[in-house]
C-alpha positions in Angstrom: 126.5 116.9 113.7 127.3 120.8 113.8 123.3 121.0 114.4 123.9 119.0 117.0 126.7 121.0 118.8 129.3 118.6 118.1 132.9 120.6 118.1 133.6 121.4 114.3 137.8 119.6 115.2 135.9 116.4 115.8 133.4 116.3 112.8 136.4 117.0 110.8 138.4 114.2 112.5 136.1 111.8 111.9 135.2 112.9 108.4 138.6 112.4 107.8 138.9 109.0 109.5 135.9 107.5 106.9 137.0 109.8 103.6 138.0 107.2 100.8 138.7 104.2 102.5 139.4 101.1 100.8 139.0 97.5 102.0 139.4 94.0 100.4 136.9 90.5 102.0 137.5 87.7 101.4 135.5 85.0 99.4 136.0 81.0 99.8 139.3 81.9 100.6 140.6 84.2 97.9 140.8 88.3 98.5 139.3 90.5 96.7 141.0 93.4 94.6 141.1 96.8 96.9 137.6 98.2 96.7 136.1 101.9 98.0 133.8 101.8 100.6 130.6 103.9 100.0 128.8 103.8 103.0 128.3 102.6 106.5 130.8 102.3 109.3 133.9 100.2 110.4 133.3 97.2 111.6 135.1 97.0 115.6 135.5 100.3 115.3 135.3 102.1 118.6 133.3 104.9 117.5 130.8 102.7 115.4 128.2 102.4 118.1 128.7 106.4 119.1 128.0 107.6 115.4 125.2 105.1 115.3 123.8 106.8 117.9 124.1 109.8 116.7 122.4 109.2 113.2 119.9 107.7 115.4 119.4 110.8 116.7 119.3 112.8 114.1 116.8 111.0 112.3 114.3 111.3 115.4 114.8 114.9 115.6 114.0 115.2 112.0 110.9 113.2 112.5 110.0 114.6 115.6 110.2 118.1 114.7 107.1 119.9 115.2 105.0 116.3 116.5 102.8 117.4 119.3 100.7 113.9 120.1 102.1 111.2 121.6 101.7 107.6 122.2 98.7 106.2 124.3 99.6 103.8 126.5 97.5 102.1 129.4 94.9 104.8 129.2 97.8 107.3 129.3 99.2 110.1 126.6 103.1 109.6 126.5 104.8 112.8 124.6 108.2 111.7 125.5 109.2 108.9 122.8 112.9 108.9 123.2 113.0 107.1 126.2 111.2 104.2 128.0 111.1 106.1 131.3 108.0 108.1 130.5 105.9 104.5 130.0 107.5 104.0 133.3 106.1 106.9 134.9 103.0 106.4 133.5 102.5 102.6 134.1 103.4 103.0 138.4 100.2 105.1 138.5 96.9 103.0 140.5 95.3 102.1 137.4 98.5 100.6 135.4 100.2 99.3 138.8 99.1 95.3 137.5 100.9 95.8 134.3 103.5 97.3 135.6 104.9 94.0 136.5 104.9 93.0 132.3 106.9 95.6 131.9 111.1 95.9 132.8 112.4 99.2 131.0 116.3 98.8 130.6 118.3 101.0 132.4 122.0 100.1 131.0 
């Protein structure tokens, strides 16, 4: 996340937040003995989805890193693959207007 330009108070605060914690589920009824939890994120937590995002991130930077091709679409070379608006673009031109219509990119 530093590489990232995340502020080093926040990484800490979160590090912090997910350090040794332990958690107990419940099985047909009966709880388990207290457990550590080795990996992934708390479930309803608010920042779950955010940190998601950001490993998400991460791991297409790492795969990205130094890719010069791209995806052909429609007759079309699309470089951008982090985001549906270049297939967009690329599909409102003359020769992809007709499948432009199968196509609905999500804009949140």
């Amino acid at each position: 996340m530093m590489d990232m330009g995340y502020p080093l108070h926040l990484i800490d605060l979160l590090a912090k937040l997910y350090r040794k914690q332990l958690t107990k589920v419940k099985v047909a009824g009966t709880l388990s003995e207290w457990f550590r939890v080795k990996k992934g994120v708390r479930q309803g937590c608010v920042f779950s989805p955010y940190l998601f995002n950001i490993l998400a991130e991460m791991v297409m930077r790492e795969t990205l890193d130094g890719f010069q091709d791209g995806l052909q679409i429609g007759g079309r070379m699309i470089t951008s693959l982090r985001t549906g608006l270049s297939v967009e673009e690329s599909m409102q031109n003359d020769r992809g207007q007709g499948q432009m219509e199968k196509v609905r990119p999500w804009r949140g």
